[in-house]
PDB file as gemmi writes it, atoms N, CA and C in Angstrom:
CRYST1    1.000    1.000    1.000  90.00  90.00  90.00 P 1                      
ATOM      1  N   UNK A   1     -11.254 -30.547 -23.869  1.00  0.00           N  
ATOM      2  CA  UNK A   1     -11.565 -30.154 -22.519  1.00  0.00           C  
ATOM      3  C   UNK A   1     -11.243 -28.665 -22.341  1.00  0.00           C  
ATOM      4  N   UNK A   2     -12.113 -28.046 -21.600  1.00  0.00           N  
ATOM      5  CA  UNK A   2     -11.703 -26.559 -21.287  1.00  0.00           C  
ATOM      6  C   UNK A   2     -10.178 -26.212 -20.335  1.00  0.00           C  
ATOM      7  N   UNK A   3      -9.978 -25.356 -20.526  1.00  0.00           N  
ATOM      8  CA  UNK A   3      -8.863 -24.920 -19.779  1.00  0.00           C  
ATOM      9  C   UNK A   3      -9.530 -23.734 -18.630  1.00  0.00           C  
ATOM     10  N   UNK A   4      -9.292 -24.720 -17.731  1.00  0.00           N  
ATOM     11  CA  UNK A   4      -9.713 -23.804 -16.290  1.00  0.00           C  
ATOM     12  C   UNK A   4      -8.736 -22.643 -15.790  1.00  0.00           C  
ATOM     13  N   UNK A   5      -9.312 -21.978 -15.840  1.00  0.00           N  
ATOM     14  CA  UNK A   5      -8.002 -20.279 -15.212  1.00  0.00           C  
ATOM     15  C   UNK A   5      -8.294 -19.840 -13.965  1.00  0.00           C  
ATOM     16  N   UNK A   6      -7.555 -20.129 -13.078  1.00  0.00           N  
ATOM     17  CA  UNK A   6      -7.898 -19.848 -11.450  1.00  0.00           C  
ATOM     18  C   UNK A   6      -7.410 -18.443 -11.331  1.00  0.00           C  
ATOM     19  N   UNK A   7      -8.260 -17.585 -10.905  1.00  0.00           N  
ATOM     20  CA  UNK A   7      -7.834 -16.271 -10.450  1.00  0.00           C  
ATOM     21  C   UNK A   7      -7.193 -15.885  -9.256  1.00  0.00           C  
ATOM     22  N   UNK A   8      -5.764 -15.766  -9.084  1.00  0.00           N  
ATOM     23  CA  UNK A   8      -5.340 -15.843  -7.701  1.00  0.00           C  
ATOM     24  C   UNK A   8      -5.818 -14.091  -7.248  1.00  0.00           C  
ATOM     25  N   UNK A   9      -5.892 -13.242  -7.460  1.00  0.00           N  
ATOM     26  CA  UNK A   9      -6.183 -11.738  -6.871  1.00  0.00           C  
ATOM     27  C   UNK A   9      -8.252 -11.432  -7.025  1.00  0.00           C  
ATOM     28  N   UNK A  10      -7.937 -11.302  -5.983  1.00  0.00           N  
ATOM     29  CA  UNK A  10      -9.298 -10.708  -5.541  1.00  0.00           C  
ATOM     30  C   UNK A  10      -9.707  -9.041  -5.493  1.00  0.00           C  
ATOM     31  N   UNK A  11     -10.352  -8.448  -6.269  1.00  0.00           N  
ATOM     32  CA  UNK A  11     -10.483  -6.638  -5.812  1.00  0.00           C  
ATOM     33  C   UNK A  11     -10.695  -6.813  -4.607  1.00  0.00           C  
ATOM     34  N   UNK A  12     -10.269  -5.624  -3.836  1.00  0.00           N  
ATOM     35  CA  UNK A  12     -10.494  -5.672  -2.548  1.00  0.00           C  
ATOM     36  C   UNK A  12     -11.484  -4.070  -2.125  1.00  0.00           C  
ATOM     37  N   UNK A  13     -10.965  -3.092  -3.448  1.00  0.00           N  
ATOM     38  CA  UNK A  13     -11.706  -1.889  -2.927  1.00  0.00           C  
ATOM     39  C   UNK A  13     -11.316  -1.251  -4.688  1.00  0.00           C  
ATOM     40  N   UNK A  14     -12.442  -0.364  -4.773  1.00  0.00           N  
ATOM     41  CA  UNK A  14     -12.460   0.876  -5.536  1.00  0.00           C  
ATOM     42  C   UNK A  14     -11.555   2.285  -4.989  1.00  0.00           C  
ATOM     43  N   UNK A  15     -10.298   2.247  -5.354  1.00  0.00           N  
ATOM     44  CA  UNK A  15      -9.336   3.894  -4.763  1.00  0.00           C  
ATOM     45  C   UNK A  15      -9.904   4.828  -6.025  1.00  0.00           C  
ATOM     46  N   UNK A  16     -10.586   5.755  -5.085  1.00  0.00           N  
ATOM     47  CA  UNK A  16     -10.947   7.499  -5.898  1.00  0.00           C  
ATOM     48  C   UNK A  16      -9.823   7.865  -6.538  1.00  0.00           C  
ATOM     49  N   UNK A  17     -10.624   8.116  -7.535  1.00  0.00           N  
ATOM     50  CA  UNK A  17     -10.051   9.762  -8.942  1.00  0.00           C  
ATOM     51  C   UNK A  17      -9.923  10.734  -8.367  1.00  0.00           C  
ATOM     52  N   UNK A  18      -9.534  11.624  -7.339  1.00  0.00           N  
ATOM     53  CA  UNK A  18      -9.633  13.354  -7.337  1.00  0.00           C  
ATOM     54  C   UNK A  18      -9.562  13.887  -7.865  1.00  0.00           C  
ATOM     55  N   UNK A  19     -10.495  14.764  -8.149  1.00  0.00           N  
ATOM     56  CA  UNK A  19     -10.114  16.209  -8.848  1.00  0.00           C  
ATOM     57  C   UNK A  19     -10.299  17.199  -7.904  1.00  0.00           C  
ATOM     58  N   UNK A  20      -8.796  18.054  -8.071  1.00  0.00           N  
ATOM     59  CA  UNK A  20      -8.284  19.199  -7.227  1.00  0.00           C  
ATOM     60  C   UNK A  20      -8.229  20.615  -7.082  1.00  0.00           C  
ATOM     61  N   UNK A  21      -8.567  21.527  -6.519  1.00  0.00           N  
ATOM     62  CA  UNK A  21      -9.102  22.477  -7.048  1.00  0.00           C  
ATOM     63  C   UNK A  21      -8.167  23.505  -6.651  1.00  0.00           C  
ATOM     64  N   UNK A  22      -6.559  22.969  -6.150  1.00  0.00           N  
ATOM     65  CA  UNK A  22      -5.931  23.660  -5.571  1.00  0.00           C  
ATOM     66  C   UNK A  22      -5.062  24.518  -6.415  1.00  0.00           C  
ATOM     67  N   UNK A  23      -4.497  25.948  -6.012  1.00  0.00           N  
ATOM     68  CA  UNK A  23      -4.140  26.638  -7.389  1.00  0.00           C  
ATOM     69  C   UNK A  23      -2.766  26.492  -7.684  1.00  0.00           C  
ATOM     70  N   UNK A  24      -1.777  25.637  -6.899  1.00  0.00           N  
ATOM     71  CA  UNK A  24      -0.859  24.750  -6.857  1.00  0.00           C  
ATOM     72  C   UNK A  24      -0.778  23.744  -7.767  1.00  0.00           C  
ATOM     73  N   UNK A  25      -0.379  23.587  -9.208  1.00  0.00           N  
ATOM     74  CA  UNK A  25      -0.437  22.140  -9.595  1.00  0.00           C  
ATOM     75  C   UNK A  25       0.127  21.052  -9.374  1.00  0.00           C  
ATOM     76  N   UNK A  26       1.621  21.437  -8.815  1.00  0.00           N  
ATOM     77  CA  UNK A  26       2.004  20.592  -8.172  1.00  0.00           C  
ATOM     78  C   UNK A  26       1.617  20.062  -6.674  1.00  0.00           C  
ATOM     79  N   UNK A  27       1.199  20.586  -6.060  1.00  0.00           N  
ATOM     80  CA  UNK A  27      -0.016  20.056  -4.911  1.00  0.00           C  
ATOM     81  C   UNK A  27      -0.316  18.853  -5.482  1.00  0.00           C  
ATOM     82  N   UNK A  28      -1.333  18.916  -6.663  1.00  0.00           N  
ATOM     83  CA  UNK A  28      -2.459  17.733  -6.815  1.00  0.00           C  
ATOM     84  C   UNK A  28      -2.018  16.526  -6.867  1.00  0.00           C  
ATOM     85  N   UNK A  29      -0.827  16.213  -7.310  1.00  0.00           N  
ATOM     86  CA  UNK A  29      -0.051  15.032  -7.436  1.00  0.00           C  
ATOM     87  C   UNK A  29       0.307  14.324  -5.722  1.00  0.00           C  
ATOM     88  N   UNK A  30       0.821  15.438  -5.068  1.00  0.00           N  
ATOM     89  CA  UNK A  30       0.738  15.445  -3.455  1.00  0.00           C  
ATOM     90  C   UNK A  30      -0.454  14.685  -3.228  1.00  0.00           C  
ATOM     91  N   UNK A  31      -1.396  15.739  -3.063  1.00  0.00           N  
ATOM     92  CA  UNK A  31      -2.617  15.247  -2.273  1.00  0.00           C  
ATOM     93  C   UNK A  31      -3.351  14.024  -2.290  1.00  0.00           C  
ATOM     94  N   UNK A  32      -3.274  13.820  -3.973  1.00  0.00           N  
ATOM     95  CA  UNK A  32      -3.624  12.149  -4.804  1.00  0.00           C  
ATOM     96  C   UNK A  32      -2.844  10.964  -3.977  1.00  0.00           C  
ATOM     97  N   UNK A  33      -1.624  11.347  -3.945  1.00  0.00           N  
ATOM     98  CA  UNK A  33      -0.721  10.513  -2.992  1.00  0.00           C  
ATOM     99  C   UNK A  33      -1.063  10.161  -1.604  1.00  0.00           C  
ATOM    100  N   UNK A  34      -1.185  11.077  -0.891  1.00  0.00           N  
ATOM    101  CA  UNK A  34      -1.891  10.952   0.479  1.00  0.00           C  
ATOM    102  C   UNK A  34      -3.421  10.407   0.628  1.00  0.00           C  
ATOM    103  N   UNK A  35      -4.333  11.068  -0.329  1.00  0.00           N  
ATOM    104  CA  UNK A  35      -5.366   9.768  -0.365  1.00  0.00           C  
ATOM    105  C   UNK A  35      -5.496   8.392  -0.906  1.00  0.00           C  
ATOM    106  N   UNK A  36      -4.837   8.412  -1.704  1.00  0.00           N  
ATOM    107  CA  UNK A  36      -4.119   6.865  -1.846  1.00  0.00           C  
ATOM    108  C   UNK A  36      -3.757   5.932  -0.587  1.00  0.00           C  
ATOM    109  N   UNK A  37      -2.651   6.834  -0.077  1.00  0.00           N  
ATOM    110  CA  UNK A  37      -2.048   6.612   1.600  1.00  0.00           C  
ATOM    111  C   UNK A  37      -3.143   6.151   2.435  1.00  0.00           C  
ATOM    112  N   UNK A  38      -4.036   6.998   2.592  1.00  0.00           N  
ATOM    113  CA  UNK A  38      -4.718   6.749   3.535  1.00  0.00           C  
ATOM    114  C   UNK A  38      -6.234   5.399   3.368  1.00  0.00           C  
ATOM    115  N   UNK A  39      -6.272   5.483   2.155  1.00  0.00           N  
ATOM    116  CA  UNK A  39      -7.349   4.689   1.845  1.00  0.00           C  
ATOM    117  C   UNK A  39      -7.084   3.313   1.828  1.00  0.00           C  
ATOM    118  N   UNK A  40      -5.382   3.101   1.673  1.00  0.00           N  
ATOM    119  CA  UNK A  40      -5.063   1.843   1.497  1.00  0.00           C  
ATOM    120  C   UNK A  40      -4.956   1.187   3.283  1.00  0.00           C  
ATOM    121  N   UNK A  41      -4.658   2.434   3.783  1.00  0.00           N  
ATOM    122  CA  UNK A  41      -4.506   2.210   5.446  1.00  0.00           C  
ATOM    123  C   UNK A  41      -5.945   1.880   6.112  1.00  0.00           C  
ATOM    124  N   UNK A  42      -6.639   2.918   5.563  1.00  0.00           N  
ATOM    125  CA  UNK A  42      -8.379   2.016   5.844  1.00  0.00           C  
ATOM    126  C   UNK A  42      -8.813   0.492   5.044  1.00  0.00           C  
ATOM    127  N   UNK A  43      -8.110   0.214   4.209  1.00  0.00           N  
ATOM    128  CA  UNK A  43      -8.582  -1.135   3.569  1.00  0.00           C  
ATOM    129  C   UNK A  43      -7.824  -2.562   4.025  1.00  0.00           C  
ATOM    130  N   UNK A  44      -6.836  -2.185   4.714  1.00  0.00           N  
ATOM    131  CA  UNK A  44      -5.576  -2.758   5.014  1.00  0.00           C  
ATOM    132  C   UNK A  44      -5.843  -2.896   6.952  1.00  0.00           C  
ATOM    133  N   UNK A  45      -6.921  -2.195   7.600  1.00  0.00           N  
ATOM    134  CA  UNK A  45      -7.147  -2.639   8.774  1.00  0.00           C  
ATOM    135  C   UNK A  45      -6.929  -3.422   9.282  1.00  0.00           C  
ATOM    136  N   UNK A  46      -8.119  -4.031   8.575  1.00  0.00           N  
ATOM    137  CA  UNK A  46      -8.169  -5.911   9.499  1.00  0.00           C  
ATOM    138  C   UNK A  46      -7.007  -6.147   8.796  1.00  0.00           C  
ATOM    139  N   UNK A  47      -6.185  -6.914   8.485  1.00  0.00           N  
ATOM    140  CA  UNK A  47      -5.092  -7.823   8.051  1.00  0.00           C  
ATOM    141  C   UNK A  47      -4.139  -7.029   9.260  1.00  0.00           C  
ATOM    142  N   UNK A  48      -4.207  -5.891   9.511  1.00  0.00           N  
ATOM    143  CA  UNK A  48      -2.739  -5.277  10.329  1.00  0.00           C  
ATOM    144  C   UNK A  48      -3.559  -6.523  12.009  1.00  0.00           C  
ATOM    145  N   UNK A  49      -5.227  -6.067  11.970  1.00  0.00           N  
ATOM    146  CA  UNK A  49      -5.259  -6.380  13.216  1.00  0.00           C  
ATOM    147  C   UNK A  49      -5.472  -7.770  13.456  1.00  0.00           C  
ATOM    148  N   UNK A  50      -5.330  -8.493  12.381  1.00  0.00           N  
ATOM    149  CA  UNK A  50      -5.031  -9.862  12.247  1.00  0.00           C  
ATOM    150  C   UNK A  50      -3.512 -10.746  12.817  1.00  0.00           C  
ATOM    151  N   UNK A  51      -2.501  -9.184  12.241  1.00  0.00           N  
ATOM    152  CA  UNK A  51      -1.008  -9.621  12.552  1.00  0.00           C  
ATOM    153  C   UNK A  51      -0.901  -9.087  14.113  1.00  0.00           C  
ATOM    154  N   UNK A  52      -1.611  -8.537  14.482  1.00  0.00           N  
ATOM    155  CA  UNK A  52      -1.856  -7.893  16.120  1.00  0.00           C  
ATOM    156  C   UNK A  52      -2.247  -9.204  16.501  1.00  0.00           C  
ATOM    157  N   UNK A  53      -3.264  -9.265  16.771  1.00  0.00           N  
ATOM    158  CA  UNK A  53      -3.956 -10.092  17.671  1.00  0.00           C  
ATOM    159  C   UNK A  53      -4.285 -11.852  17.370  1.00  0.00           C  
ATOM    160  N   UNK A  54      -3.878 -11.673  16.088  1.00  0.00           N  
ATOM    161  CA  UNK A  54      -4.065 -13.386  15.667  1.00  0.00           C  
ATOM    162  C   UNK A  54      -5.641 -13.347  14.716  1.00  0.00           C  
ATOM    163  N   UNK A  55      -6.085 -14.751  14.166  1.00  0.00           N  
ATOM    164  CA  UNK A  55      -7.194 -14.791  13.528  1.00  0.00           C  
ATOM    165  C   UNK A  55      -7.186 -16.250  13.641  1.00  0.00           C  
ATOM    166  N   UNK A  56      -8.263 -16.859  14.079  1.00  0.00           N  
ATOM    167  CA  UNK A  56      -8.568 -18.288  13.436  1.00  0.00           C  
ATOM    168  C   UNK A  56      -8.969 -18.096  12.227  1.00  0.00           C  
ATOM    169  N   UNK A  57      -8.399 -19.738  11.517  1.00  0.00           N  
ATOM    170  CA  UNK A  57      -8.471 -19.706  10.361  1.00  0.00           C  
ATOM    171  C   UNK A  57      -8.532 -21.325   9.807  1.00  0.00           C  
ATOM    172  N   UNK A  58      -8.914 -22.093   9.308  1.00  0.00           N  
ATOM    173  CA  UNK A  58      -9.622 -23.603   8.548  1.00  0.00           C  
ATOM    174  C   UNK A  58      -8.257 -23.969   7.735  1.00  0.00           C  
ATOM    175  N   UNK A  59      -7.539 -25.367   8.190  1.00  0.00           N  
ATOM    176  CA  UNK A  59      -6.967 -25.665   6.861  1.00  0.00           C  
ATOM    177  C   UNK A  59      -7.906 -26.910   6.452  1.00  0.00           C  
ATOM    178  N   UNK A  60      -6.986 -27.537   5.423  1.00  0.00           N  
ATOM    179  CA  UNK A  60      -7.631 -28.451   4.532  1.00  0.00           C  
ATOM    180  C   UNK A  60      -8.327 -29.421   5.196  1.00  0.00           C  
ATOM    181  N   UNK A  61      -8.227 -30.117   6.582  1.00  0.00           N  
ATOM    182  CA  UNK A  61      -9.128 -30.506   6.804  1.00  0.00           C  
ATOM    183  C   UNK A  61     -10.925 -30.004   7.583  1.00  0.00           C  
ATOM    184  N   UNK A  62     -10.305 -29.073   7.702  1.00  0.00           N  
ATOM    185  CA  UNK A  62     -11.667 -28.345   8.594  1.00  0.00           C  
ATOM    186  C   UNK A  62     -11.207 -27.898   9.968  1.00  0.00           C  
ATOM    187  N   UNK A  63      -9.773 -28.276  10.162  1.00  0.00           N  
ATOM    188  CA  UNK A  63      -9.258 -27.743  11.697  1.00  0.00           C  
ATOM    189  C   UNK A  63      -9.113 -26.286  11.658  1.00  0.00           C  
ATOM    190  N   UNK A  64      -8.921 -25.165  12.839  1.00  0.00           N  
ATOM    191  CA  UNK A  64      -9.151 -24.227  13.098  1.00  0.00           C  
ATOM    192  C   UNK A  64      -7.467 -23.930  14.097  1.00  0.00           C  
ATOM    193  N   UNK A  65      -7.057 -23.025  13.144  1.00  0.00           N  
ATOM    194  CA  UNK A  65      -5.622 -23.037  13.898  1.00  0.00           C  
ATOM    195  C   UNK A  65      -5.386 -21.350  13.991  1.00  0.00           C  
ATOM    196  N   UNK A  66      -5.149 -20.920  15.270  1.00  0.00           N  
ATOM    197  CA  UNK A  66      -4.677 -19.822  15.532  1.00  0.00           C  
ATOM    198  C   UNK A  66      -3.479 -18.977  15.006  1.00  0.00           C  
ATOM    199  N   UNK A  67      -3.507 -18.067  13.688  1.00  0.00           N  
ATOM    200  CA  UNK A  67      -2.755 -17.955  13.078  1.00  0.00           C  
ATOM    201  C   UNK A  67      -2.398 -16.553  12.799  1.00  0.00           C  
ATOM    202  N   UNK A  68      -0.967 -15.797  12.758  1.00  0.00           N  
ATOM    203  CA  UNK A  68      -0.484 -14.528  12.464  1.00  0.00           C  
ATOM    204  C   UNK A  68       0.123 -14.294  11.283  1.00  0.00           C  
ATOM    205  N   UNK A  69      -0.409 -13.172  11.342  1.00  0.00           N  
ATOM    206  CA  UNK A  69       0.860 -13.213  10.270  1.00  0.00           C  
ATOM    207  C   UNK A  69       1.344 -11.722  10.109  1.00  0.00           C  
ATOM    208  N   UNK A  70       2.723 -12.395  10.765  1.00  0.00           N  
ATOM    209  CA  UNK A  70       3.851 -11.180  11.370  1.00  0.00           C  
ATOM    210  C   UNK A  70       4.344 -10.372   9.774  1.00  0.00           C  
ATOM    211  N   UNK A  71       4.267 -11.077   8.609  1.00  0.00           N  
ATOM    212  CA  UNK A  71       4.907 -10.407   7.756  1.00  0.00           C  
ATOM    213  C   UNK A  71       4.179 -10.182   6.656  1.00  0.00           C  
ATOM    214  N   UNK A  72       4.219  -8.898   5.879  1.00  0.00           N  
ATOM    215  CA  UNK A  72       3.742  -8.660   4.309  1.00  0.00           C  
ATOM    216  C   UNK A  72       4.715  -8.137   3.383  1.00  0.00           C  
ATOM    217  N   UNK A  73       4.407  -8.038   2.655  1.00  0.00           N  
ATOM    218  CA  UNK A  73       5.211  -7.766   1.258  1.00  0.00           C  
ATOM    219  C   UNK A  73       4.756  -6.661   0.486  1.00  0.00           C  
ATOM    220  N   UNK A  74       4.818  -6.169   0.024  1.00  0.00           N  
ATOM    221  CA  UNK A  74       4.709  -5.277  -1.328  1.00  0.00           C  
ATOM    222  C   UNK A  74       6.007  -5.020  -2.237  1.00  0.00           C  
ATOM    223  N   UNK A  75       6.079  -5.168  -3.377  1.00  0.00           N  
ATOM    224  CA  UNK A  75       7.379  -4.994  -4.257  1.00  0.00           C  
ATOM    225  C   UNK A  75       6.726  -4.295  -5.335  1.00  0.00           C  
ATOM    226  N   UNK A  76       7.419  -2.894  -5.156  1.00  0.00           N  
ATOM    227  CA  UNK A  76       7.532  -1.444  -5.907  1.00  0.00           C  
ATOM    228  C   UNK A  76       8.725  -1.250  -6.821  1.00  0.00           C  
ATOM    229  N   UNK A  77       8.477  -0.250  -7.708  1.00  0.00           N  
ATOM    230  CA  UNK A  77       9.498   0.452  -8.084  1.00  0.00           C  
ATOM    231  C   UNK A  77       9.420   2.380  -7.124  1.00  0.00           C  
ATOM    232  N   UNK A  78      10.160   2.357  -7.548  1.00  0.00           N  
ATOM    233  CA  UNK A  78      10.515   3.955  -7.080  1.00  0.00           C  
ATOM    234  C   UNK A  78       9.440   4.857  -7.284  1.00  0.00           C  
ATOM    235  N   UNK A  79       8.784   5.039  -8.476  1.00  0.00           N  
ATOM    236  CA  UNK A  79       7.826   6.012  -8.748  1.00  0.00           C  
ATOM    237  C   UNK A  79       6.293   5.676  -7.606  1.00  0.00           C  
ATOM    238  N   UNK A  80       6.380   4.374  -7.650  1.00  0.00           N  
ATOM    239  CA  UNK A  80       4.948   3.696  -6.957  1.00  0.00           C  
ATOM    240  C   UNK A  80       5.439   3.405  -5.632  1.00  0.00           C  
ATOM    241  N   UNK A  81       6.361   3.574  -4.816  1.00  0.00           N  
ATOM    242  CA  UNK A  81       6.945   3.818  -3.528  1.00  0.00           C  
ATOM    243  C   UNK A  81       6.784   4.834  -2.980  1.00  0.00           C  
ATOM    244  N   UNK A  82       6.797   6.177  -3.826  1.00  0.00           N  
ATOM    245  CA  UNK A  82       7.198   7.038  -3.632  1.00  0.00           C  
ATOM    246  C   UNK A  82       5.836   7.723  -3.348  1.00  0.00           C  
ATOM    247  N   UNK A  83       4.562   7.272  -4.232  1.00  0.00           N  
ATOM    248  CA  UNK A  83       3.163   7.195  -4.470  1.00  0.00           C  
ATOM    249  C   UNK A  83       2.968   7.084  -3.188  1.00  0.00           C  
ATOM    250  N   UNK A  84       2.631   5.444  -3.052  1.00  0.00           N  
ATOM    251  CA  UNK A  84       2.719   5.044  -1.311  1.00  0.00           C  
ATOM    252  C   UNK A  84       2.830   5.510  -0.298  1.00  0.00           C  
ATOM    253  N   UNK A  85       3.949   5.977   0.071  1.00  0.00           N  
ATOM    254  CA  UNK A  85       4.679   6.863   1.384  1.00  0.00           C  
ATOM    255  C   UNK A  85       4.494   8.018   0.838  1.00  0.00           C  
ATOM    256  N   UNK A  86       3.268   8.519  -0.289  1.00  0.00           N  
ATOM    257  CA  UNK A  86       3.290   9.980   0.038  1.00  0.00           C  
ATOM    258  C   UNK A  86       3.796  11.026   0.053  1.00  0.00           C  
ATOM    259  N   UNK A  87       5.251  11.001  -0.794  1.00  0.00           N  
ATOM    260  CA  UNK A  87       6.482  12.262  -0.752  1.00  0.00           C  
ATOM    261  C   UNK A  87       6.660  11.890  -1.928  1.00  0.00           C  
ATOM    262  N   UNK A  88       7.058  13.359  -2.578  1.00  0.00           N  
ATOM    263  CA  UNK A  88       7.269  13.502  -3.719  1.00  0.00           C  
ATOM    264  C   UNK A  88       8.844  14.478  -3.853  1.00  0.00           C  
ATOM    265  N   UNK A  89       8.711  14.436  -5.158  1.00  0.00           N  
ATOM    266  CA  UNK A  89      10.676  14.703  -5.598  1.00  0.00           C  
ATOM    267  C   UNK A  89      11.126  13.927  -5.586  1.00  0.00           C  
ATOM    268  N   UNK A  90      12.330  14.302  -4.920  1.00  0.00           N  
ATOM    269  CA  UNK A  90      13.464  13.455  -4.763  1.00  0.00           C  
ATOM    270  C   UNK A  90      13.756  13.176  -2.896  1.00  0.00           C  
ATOM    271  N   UNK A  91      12.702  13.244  -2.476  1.00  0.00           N  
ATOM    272  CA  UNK A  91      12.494  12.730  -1.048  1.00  0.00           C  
ATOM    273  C   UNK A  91      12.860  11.692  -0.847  1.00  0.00           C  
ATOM    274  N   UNK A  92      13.598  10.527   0.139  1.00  0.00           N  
ATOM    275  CA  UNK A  92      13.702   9.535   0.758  1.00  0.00           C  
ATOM    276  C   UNK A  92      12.344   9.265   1.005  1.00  0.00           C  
ATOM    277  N   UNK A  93      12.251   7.651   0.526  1.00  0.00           N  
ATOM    278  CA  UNK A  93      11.130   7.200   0.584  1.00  0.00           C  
ATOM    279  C   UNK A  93      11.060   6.536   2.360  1.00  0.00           C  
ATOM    280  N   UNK A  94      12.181   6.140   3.141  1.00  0.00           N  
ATOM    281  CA  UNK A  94      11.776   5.636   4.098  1.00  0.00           C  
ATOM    282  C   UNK A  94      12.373   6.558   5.380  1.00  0.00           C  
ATOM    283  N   UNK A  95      13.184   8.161   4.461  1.00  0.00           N  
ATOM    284  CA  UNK A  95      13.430   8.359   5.926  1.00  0.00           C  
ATOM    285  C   UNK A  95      12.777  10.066   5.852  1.00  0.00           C  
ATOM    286  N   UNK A  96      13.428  10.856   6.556  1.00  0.00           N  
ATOM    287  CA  UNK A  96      12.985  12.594   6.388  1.00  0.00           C  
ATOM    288  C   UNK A  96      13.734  13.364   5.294  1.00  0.00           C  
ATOM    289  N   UNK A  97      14.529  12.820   4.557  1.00  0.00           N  
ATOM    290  CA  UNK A  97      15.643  13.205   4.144  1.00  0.00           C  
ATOM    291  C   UNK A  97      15.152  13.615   2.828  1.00  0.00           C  
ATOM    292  N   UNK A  98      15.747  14.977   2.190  1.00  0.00           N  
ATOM    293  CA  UNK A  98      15.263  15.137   0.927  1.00  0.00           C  
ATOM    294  C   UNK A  98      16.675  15.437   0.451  1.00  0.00           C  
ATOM    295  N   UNK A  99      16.565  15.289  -0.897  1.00  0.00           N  
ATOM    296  CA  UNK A  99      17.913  15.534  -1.759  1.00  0.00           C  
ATOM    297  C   UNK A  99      18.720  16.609  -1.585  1.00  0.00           C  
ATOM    298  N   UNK A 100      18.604  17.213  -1.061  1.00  0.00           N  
ATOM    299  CA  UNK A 100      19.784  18.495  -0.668  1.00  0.00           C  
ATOM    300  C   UNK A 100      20.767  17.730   0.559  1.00  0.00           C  
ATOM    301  N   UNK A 101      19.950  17.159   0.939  1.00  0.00           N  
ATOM    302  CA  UNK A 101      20.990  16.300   2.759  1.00  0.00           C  
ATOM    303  C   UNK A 101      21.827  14.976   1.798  1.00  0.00           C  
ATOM    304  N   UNK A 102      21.210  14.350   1.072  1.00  0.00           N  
ATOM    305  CA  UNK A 102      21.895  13.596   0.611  1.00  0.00           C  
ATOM    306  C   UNK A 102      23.550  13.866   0.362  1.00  0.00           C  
ATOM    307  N   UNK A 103      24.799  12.933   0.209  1.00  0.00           N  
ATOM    308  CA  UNK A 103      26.142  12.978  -0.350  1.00  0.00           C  
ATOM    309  C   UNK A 103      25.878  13.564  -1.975  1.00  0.00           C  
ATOM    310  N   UNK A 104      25.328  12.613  -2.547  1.00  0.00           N  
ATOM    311  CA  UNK A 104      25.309  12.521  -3.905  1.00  0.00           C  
ATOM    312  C   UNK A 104      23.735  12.552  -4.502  1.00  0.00           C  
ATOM    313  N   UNK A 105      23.481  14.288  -5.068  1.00  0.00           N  
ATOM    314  CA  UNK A 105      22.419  14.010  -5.307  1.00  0.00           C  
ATOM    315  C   UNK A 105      21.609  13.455  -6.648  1.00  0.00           C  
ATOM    316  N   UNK A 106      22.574  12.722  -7.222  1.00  0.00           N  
ATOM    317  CA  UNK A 106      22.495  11.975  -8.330  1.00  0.00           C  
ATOM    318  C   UNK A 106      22.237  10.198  -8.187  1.00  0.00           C  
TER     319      UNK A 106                                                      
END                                                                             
């Protein structure tokens, strides 16, 4: 008998390559970051305005139940956090803070 393989992830979008023409090289790594940022924020719409306003939605029998959903997830490491939110160095990923304000900048 075959072995059936259920694909739980769906593509949801194609995120652009840039190429940068800025005379900054460290810029380009920046800017890549922020369109990243932003593209995931355009693909990620509906689901925010799903957790806004609600969505009907079908369970297993065919009923239609008014449903939110207050919470998401993403689990990063540091380098791909850091991607995400768009700041680079040694920036705080969730606040204004860059490594000079820090106690310990180690």
């Amino acid at each position: 008998m075959p072995k059936i393989v259920i694909q739980p992830f769906m593509l949801a979008t194609l995120l652009p390559i840039p190429k940068f023409m800025h005379k900054n090289k460290h810029m380009h790594g920046l800017f890549e970051d922020r369109l990243i940022h932003e593209c995931l924020d355009i693909i990620l719409e509906p689901i925010k305005q799903a957790a806004k306003f609600g969505i009907m939605l079908p369970d297993s029998l065919g009923h239609m139940w008014y449903c939110f959903m207050p919470i998401a997830g993403y689990i990063t490491d540091t380098p791909k956090a850091a991607m995400l939110a768009a700041v680079g160095g040694k920036t705080s990923l969730i606040t204004m803070a860059m490594y000079k304000q820090f106690r310990d900048p180690f």
